[in-house]
C-alpha positions as CSV (number, residue, x, y, z in Angstrom):
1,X,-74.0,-3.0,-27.6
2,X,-76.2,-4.0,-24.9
3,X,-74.8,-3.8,-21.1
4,X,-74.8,-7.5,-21.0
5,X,-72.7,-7.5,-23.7
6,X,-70.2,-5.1,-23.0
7,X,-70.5,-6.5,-19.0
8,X,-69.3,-9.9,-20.9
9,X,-66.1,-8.8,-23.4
10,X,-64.9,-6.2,-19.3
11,X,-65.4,-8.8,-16.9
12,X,-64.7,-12.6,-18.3
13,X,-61.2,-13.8,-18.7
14,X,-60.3,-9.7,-17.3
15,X,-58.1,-9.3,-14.3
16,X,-58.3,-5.1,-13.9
17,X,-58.9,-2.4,-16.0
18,X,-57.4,1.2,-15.5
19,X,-59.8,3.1,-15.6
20,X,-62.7,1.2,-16.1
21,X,-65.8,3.8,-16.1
22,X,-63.6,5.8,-18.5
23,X,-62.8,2.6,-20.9
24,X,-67.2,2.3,-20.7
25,X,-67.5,6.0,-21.5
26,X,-65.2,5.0,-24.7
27,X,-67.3,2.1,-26.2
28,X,-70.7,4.3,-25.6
29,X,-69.4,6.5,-27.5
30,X,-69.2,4.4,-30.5
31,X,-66.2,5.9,-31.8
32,X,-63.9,3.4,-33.4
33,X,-60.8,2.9,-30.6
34,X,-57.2,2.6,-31.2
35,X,-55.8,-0.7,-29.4
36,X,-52.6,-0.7,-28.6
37,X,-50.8,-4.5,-28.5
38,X,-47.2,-4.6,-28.7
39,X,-45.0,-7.4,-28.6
40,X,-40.6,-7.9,-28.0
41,X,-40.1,-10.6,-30.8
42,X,-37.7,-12.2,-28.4
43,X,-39.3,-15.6,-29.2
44,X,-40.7,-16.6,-32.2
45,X,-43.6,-18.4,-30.9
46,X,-47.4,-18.0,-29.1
47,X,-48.8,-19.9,-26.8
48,X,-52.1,-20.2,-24.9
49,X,-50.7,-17.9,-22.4
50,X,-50.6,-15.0,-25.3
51,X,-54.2,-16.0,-26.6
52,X,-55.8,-14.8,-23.5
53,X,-54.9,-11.4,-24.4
54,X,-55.5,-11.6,-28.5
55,X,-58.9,-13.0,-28.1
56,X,-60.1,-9.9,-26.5
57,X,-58.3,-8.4,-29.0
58,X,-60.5,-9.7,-31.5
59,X,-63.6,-9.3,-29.2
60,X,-63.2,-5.3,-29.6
61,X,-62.2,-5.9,-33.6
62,X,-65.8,-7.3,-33.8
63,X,-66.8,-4.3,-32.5
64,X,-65.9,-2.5,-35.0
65,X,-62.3,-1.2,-32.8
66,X,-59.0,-1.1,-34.8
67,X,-55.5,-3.0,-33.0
68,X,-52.6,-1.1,-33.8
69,X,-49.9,-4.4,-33.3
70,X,-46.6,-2.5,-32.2
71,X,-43.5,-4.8,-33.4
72,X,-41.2,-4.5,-30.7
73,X,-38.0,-4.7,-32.7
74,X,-35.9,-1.8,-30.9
75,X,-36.8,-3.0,-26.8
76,X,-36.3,-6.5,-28.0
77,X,-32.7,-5.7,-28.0
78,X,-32.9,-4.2,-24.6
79,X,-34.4,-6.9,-23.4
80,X,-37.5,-6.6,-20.6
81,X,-37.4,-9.0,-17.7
82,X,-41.0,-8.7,-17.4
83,X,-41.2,-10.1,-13.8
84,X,-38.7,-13.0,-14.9
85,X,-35.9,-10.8,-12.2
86,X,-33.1,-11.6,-14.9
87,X,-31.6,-9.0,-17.9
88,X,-32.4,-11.2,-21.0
89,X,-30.0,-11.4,-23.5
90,X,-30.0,-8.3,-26.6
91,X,-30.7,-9.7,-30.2
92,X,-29.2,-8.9,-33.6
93,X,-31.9,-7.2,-35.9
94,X,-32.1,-10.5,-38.0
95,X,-32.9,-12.8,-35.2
96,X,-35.6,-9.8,-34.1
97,X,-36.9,-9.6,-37.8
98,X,-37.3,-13.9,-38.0
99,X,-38.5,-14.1,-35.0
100,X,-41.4,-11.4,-36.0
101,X,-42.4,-13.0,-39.1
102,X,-42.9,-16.3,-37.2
103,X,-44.6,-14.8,-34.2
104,X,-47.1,-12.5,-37.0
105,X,-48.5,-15.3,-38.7
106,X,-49.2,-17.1,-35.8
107,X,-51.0,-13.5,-34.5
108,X,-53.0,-13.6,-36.8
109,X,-54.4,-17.2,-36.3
110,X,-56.2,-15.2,-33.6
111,X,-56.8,-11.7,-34.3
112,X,-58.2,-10.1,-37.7
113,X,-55.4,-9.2,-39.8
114,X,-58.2,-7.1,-41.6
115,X,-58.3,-4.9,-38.7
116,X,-54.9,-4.5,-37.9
117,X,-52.2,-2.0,-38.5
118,X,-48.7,-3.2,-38.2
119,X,-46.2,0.1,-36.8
120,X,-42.6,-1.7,-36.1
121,X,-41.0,0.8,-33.2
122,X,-37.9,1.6,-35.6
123,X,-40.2,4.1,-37.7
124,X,-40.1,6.5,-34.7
125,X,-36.7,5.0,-32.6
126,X,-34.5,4.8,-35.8
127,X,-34.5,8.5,-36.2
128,X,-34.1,9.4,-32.4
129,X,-31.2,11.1,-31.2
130,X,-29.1,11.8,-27.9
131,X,-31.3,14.7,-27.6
132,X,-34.3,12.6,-27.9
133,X,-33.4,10.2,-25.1
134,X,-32.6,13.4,-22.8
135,X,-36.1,14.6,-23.2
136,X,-37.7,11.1,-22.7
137,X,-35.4,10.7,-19.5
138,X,-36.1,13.8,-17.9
139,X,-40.1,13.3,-17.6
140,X,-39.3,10.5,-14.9
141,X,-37.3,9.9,-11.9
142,X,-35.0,6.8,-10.9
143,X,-37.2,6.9,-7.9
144,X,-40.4,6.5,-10.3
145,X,-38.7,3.1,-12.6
146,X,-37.9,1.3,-9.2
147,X,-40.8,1.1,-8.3
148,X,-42.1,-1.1,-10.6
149,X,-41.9,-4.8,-8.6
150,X,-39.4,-7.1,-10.8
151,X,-36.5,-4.0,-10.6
152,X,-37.0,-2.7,-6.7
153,X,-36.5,-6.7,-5.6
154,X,-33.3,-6.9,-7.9
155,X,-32.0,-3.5,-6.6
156,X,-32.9,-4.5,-3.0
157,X,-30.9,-7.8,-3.0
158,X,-27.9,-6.2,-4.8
159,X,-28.9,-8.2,-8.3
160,X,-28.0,-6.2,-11.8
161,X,-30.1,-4.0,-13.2
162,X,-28.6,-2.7,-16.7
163,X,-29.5,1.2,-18.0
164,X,-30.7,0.1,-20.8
165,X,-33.7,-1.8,-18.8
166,X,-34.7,1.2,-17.1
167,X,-35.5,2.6,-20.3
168,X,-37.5,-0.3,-21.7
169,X,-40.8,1.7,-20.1
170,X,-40.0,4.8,-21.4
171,X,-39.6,3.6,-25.0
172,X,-42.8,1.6,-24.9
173,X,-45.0,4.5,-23.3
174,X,-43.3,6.5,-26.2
175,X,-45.3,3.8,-28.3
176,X,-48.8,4.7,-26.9
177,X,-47.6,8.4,-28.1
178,X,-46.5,7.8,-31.3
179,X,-49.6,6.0,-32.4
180,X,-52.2,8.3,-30.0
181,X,-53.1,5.0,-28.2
182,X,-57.4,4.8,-27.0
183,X,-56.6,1.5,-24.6
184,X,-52.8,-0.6,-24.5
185,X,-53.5,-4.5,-23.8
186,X,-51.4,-6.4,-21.4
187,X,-51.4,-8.7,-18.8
188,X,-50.9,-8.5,-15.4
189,X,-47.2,-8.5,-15.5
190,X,-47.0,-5.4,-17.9
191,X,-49.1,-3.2,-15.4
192,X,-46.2,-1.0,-14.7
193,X,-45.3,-0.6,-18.5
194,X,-48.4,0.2,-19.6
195,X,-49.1,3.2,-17.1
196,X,-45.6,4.8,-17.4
197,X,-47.0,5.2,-21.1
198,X,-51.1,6.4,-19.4
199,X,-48.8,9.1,-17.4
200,X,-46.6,10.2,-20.3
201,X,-49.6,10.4,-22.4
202,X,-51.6,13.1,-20.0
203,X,-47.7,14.5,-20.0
204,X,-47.8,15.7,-23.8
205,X,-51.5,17.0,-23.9
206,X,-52.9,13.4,-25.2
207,X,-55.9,11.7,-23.5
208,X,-54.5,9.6,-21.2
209,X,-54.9,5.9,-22.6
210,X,-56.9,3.0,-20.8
211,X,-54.9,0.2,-19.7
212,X,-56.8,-3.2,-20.1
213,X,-54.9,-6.3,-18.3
214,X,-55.6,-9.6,-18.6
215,X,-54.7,-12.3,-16.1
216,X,-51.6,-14.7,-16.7
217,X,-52.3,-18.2,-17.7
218,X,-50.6,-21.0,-15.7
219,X,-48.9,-23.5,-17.3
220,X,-49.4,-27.2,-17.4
221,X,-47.0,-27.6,-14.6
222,X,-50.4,-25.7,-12.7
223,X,-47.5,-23.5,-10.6
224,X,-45.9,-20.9,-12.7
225,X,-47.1,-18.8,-15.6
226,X,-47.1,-20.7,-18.9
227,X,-43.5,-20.2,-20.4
228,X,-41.5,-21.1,-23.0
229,X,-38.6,-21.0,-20.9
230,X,-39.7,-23.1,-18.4
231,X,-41.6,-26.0,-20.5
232,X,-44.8,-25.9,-19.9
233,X,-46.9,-23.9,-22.8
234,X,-48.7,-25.4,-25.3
235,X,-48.1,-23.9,-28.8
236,X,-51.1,-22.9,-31.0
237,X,-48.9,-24.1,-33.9
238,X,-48.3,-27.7,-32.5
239,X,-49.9,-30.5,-33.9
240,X,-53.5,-31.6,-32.6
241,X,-52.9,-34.5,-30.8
242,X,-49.7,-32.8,-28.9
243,X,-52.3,-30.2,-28.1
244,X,-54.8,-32.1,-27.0
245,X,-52.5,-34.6,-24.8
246,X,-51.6,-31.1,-23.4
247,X,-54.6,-29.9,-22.6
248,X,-55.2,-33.3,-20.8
249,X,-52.1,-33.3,-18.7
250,X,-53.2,-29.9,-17.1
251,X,-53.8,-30.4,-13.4
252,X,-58.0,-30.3,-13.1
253,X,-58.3,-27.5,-11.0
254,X,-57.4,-24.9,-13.9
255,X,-59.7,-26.5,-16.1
256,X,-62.5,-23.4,-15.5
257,X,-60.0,-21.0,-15.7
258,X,-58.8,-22.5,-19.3
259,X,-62.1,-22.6,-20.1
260,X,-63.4,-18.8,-19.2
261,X,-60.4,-17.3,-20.5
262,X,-59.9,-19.5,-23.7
263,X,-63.4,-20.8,-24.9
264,X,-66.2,-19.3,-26.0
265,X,-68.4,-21.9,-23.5
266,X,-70.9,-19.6,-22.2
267,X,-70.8,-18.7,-18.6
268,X,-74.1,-20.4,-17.6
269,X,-72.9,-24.1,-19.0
270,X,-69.5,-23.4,-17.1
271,X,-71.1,-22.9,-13.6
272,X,-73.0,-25.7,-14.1
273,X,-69.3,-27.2,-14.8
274,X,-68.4,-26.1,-11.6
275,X,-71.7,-27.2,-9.9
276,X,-70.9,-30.7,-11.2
277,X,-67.0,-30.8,-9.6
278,X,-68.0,-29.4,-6.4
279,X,-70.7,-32.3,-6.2
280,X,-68.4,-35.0,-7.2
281,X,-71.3,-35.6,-9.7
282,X,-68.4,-35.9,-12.8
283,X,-65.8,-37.5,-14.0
284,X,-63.1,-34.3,-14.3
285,X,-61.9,-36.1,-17.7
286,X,-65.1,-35.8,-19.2
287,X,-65.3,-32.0,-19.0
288,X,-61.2,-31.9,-19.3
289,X,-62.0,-33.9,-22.9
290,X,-64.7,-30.9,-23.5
291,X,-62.1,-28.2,-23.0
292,X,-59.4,-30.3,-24.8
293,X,-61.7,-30.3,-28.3
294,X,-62.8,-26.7,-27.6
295,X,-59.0,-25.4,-28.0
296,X,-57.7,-27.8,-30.7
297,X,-61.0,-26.7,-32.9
298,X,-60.0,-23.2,-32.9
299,X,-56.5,-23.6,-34.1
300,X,-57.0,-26.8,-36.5
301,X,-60.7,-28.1,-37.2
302,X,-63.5,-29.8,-35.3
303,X,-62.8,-33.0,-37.4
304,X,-59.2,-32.8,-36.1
305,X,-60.1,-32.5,-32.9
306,X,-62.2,-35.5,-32.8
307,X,-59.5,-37.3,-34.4
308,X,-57.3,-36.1,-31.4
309,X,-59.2,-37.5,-28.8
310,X,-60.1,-40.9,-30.6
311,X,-56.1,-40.9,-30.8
312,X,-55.9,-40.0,-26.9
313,X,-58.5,-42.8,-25.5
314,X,-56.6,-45.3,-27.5
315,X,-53.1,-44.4,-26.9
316,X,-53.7,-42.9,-22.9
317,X,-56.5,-44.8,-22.1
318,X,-56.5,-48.2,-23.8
319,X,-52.7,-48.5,-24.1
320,X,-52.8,-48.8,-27.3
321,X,-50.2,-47.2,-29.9
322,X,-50.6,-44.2,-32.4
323,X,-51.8,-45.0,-35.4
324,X,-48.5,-42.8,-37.0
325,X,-44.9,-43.9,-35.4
326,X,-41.5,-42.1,-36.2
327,X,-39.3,-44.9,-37.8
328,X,-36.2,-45.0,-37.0
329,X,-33.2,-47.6,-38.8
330,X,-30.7,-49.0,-35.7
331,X,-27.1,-48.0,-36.7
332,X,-25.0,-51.7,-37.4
333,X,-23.4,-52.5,-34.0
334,X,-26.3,-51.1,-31.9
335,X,-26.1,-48.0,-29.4
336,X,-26.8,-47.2,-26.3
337,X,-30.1,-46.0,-25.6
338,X,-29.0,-42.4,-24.4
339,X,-27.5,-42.0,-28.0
340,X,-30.7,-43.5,-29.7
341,X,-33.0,-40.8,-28.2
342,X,-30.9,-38.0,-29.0
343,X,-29.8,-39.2,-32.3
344,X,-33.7,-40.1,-33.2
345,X,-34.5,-36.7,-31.8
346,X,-36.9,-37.8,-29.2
347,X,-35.3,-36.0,-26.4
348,X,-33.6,-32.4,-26.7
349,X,-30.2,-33.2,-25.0
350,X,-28.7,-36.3,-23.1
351,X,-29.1,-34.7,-19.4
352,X,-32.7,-34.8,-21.1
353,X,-32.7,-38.4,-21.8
354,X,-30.5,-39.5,-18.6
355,X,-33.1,-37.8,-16.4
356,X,-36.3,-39.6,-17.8
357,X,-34.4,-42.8,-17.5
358,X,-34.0,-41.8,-13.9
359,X,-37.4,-40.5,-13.5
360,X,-38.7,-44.3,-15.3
361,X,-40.1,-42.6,-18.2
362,X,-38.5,-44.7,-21.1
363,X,-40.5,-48.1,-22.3
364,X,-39.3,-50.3,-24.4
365,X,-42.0,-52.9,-25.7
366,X,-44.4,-51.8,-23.0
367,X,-41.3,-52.8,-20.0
368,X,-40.1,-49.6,-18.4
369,X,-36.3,-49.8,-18.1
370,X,-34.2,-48.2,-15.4
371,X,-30.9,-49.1,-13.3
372,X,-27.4,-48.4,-14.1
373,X,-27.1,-50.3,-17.4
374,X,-27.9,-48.3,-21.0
375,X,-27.5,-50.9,-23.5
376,X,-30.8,-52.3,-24.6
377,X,-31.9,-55.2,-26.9
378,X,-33.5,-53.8,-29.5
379,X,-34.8,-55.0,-32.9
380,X,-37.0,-54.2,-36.0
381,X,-40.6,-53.8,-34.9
382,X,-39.4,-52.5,-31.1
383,X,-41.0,-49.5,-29.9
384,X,-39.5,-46.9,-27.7
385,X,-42.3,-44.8,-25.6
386,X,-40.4,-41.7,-23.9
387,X,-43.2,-40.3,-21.1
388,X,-46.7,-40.4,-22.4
389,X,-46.7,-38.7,-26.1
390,X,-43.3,-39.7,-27.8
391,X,-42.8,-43.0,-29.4
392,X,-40.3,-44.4,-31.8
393,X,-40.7,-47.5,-34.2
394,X,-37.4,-49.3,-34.8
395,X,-36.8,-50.7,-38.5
396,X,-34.1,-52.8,-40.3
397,X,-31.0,-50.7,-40.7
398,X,-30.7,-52.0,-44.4
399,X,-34.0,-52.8,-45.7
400,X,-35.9,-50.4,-43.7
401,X,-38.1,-53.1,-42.5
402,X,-39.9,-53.6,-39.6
403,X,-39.3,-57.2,-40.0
């Protein structure tokens, strides 16, 4: 590996590595490294914000390193806050086990399966006993667990902080025993975690692991981290044109940052990006459109992401409609438009629909409808646009017709 190459896979789309003349000392070596990635199947789905981490992941796999994927199915019924300052709610070992499958095949969109071992944490928890958890507790202090950020600002304002949260680090630096860990993967907001399981490692004669953190990706909002919770991820499993319509609603001053943490643009092309905005000498959308095909290519196809954006400039840009509409057959007697867009499954809930009715965000026939009254003329061949991506064809309740 040449030093511009290993300079490369340390430094871009990297936010700190612990320690890093150690972690070069490793790859010089040229013996094949054990990378540790574990994951709480809490959810059942990635988005871009997980990527960040997996395509280094694949980076060192090309290298000829080995990922050891830890499945998190005993501390995803603890439940880590993980900077989110709440205890999240335990899960039943079926919702952990679905929500695994889901979240593996979606993994391995990204990383090579080829080059992974799977370890699921209840070959090593499932036979631990009270004993057990006596000797993992007594290597650490209360003192030492409250100092990590999330649970010292929760214990300082009087929030809750259960037990079993304050073992969620031990158990998971038990992980970097149980498989002999060379290097754990995290981002930023695992720091703590990950050297809890450095220190216990040196504890039990192993070579302390390296702890490789990657920064956290914000969200389309362009405020908070990208999040499930909160709304504002993009999938890698969604369709292309909801990912590139996405991509395109992201505020323009994260575009570098999507790009050097989730492209494989080369750095020289992406200060001359950078050049370019500073000099007011580009239209933002037209490297925004760049960025836009280069993630919907790696999860679908290049064609499909052409397809994308021919479907973006006519829909966004022209005004035009999708070339593919949901249909949906008006109930005899008619219904008020809340119901419609629940009952056609446009919006998640009604406080969903009432508040982009508020917000103006519901077209009907290209006239945006507000005001106090729901009830809305509708007939076959009126479309429904809900924000910018969601539109609804209405047809004949009988025939199916448009007409």
């Amino acid at each position: 590996m040449t030093v511009h190459s290993l300079d490369y896979i340390l430094r871009r789309g990297v936010a700190e590595i612990i320690v890093e003349e150690e972690m070069r000392e490793l790859l010089r070596s040229g013996r094949p490294l054990r990378l540790k990635e574990g994951f709480d199947p809490s959810r059942p789905d990635i988005h871009l914000g997980h990527v960040v981490g997996l395509r280094k992941l694949r980076q060192f796999q090309e290298l000829g390193h080995k990922v050891i994927l830890i499945v998190g199915d005993w501390t995803a019924r603890i439940g880590d806050p993980s900077g989110e300052s709440a205890t999240r709610p335990m899960l039943t070992a079926e919702e952990v086990n679905a929500n695994a499958q889901t979240y593996m095949q979606q993994f391995f969109k990204v990383v090579d399966k080829g080059r992974t071992e799977v370890r699921w944490q209840s070959e090593w928890f499932g036979k631990f006993d009270l004993g057990d958890v006596f000797r993992l507790t007594s290597k650490f202090t209360v003192a030492q667990l409250l100092a990590r950020d999330d649970f010292a600002s929760r214990y300082t304002s009087g929030r809750p902080i259960a037990l079993t949260e304050l073992l969620y680090p031990l158990l998971q630096a038990y992980d970097s025993v149980v498989i002999e860990a060379d290097v754990e993967f995290g981002g930023t907001d695992q720091k703590f975690n990950c050297l809890v399981g450095r220190e216990l490692q040196g504890m039990v004669g192993q070579r302390p692991q390296q702890v490789f953190l990657t920064p956290l990706l914000l969200g389309t909002d362009g405020s908070q981290k990208m999040s499930k919770s909160l709304g504002n991820y993009i999938g890698i499993d969604e369709p292309p044109q909801e990912m590139y319509g996405k991509v395109m609603s992201i505020p323009d001053g994260l575009m570098l940052d999507y790009f050097e943490m989730l492209t494989d643009v080369p750095d020289e092309e992406l200060a001359e990006f950078r050049r370019q905005l500073a000099a007011q000498s580009v239209n933002p959308m037209l490297i925004k459109k760049r960025l836009a095909r280069e993630i919907v290519a790696q999860f679908h196809t290049q064609t499909a992401a052409q397809r994308a954006e021919a479907e973006f400039e006519r829909v966004f840009q022209k005004r035009g409609l999708p070339a593919e509409i949901p249909e949906y057959s008006l109930p005899v007697g008619g219904t008020d438009i809340i119901s419609l867009l629940c009952d056609a499954g446009l919006v998640k809930s009604r406080s969903e629909a009432r508040r982009l009715w508020a917000q103006g965000a519901i077209e009907v026939d290209g006239v945006r409808l507000g005001g106090d009254q729901l009830q809305v003329s509708l007939h076959p061949g009126s479309i429904i646009q809900v924000g910018k991506r969601r539109f609804l064809r209405i047809v004949d309740a009988d025939t199916g017709s448009k007409n």
